[in-house]
N, C-alpha and C positions, 0 to 999 in steps of 0.2 A: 484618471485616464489609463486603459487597458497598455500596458506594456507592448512595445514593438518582439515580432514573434524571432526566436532565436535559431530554433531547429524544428523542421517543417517537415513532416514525413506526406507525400502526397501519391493516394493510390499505389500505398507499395506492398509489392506480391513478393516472396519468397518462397518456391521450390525447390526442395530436394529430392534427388532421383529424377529417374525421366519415363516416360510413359507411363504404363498403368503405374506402376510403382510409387511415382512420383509423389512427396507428400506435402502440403502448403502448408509451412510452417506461420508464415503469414497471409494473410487473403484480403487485400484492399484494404489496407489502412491508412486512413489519411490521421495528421496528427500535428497542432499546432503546441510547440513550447515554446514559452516567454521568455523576454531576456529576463535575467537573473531571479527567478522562481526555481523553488524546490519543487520536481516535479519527480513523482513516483510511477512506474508498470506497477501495477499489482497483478496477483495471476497464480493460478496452481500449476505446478514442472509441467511442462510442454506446453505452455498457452501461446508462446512467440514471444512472451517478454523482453528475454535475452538475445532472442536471433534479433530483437528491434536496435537492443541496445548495441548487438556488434556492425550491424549496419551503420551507425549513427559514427561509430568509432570507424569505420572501415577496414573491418576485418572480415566480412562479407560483403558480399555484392548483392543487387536488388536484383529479381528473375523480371520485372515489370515495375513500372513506378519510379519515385526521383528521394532523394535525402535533400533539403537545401540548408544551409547556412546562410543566414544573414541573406537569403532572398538567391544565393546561388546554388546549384546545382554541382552539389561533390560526391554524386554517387561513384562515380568511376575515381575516385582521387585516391591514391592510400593513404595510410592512416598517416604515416609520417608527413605529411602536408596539408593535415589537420590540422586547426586551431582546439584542439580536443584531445585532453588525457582520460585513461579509465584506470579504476582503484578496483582491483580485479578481488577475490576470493580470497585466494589463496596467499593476497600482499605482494609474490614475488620479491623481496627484499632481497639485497647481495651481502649473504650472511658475514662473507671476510672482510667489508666495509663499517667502516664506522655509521652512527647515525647520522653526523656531519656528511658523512663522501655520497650515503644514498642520496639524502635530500638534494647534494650539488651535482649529481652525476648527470639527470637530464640536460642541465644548466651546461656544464662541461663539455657534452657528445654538439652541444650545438654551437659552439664557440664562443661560449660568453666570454668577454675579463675575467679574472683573478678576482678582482676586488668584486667584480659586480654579483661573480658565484658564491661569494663568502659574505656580501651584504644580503643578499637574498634568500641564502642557508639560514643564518641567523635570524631573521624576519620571519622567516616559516616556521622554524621550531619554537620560537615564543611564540608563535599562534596557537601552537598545538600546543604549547607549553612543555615542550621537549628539550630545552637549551641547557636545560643541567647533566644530561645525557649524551649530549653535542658528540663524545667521543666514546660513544661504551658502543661496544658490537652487537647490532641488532640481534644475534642470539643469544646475547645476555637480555633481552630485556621480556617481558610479558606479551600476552597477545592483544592487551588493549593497548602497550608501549607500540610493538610492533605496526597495528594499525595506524595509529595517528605517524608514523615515520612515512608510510605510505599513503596517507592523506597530503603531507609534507611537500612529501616529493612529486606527486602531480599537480601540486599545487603551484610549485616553482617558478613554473614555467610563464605563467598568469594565462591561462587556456582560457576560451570563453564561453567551453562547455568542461564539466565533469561529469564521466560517469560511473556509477559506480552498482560493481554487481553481486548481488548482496555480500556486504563486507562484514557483515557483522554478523553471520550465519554463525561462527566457528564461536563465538564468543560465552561467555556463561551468563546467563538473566540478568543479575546485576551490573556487570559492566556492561551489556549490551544496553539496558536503558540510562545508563552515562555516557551511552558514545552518541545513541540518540540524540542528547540533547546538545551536547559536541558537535556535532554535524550541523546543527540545527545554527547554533551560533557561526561556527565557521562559513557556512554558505553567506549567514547573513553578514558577517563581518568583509567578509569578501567582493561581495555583490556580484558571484561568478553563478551560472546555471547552473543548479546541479539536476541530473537525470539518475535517479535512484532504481533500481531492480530489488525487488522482493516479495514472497508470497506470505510475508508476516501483515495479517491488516493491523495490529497493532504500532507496528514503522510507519505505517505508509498512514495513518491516521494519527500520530503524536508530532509525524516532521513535517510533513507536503503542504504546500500552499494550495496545486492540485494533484489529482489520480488520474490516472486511468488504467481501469478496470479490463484485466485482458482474459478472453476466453475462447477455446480451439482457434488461435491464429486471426482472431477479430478482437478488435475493440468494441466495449461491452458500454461501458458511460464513462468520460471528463467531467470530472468536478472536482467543487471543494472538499473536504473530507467531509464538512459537515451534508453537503447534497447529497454527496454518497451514500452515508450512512442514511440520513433522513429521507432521500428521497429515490429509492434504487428505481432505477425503468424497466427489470425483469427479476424474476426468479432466483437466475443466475447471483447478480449483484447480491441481492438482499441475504441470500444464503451464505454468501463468501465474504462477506460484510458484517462482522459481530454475528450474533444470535437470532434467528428469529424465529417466531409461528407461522405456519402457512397453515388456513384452515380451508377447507374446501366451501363456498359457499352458492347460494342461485340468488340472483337479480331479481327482487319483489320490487311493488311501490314502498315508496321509504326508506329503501338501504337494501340491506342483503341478509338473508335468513340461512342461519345457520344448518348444518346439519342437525344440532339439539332441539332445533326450532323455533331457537330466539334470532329473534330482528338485530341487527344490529346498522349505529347510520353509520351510512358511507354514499362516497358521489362516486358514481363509474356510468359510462356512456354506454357502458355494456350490457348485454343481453342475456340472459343464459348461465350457465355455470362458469364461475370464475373464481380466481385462487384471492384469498385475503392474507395481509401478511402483516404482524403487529409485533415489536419487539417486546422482550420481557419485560424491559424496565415500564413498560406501557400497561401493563395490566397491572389490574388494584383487587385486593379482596374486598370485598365490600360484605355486607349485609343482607341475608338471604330474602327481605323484602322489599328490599332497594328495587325500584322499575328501571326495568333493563338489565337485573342480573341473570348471570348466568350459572343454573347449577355445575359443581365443580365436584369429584373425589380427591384429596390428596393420595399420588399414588408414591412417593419419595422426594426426597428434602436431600440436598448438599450444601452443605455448612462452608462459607469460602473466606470465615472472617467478618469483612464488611458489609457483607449482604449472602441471604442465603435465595438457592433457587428451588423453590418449589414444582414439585413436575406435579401438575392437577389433571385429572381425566374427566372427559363431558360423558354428558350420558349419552353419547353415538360412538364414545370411544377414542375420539381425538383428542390425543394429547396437547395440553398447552402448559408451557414453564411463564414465570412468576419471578422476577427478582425482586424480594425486596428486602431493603435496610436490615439488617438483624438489628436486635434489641426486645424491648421486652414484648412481650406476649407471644411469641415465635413459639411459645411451648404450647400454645394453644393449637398448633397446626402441626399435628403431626399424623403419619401418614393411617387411611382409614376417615380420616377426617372429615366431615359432609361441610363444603364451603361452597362460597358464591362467588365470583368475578365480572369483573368490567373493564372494557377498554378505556385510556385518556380522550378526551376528546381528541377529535383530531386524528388520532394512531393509526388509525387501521386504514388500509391502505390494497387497492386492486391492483395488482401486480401483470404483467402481459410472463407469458411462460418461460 
């Protein structure tokens, strides 16, 4: 059974400036989040991502359009009348406080008990697994310490949204794919909403239950990470979405004819010239007398460890990359090379622009 919806973004416009000037950071977005789903903006700087998420928190107002909570309407509410904290960038932590006084402070400013600020500090920092540091000053501690102090502490509260805008930007590779998975269990441990902001599609494809995919102040596609990936509905998507081939192709009987002037199948309703899109991991080298190969040059190879990417040129010119498994015979493909390729069944895919 689909979860009851938590935060409901319906027809909302955001403008900045006025008149000609005027620019829409957002432009008609309607937008359903579930209760307790980890749900990601994905999106390149200036898509609305963020103006979505300070809406949602109430630090902007809507120029048109509603925010709803739990089915009401708090566009106009400020943020402190919110059932919603956000885990901003930068942490904001109170460096002269203990890790103990940050986590209790929102707890404190709102009149909790003694006891009840000090049961629920404790409970928070064993989540994040912070309770041996209970008293060290946040600027003694790291930027992953740091972080999870500030997951802590909006967490406190028991909000029944979080959101959070990219927090893990500042971080270095390594801890950043351990905080991922942190988050991952802390949402789940919690069973609180979380609303994640990031233009990393690697985040928003290792943690999100769903995406949505934002581009010039529009929503592009919601899904799961796997529809996203596998199934983009434009151009847009599939570009910003891991790796992929776009080859130019025309609409024959049977599938779509390359520009080399191989057939390849495919189903599209379409007529005419249309854009094909197939990821690397999709393509196979095959056998130059394989039916249905495609002749290939190797034009360059990058070595990435566990698989290497081939960049192959057709004979029209158009480049298509090739990831596959490194191992043995990889020395047979090297650039110069005269190979053959073929898409997986299934892969290749008509894309709308």
């Amino acid at each position: 059974m689909t979860a009851p919806v938590t935060i409901a973004a319906r027809n909302v416009v955001k403008a900045f400036g006025q008149g000609g000037t005027s620019v829409r950071a957002l432009d008609d977005v309607s937008l359903d989040i579930r209760q307790g789903e980890f749900f990601t903006l994905l999106g390149p700087s200036g898509c609305g991502k963020t103006t979505l998420l300070r809406l949602i928190a109430g630090f902007e107002m809507p120029t048109e359009g509603q925010i709803l909570l739990d089915g009401k309407d708090i566009s106009v509410l400020p943020p402190n009348r919110r059932p919603v904290n956000t885990v901003f960038q930068s942490y904001a932590l109170f460096p002269h406080l203990t890790v103990a006084q940050n986590v209790g402070f929102g707890l404190q400013m709102q009149g909790r008990p003694a006891a009840e600020v000090k049961a629920t500090t404790e409970r928070m920092l064993a989540l994040v697994k912070l309770d041996a540091l209970a008293n060290r000053k946040t600027s003694q501690l790291s930027g992953g310490q740091q972080q999870r102090v500030a997951l802590a502490r909006a967490l406190a509260p028991k909000p029944k949204v979080l959101l959070l805008d990219e927090p893990l930007s500042a971080l270095d590779l390594k801890l950043r794919k351990e905080m991922q998975i942190e988050l991952k269990r802390l949402q789940h441990e919690t069973g609180i909403t979380f609303v994640f902001v990031t233009h990393d599609q690697e985040e928003a494809l290792t943690m999100s239950d769903r995406i949505g995919v934002m581009s010039h102040g529009k929503l592009q596609q919601v899904g799961s990470p796997r529809e996203i990936y596998v199934h983009p509905v434009n151009r847009f998507v599939a570009g910003f979405i891991g790796e992929t081939n776009f080859l130019p192709a025309i609409s024959v009987p049977g599938g779509l004819k390359l520009g080399c002037g191989v057939v390849v199948e495919a189903q599209t309703a379409r007529s005419g010239a249309v854009t094909l899109a197939i990821r690397p991991e999709q393509v196979r080298i095959v056998a130059a007398d394989e039916a249905g190969a495609i002749p290939a040059t190797v034009a360059s190879l990058v070595y990435f460890g566990t698989d290497t990417h081939y960049h192959l040129t057709l004979s029209d010119g158009v480049e298509v990359v090739a990831r596959l498994q490194s191992g043995a015979g990889e020395d047979a493909l090297q650039p110069g090379a005269a190979v053959a390729l073929r898409f997986a069944p299934g892969a290749a895919q008509v894309l709308e622009d």
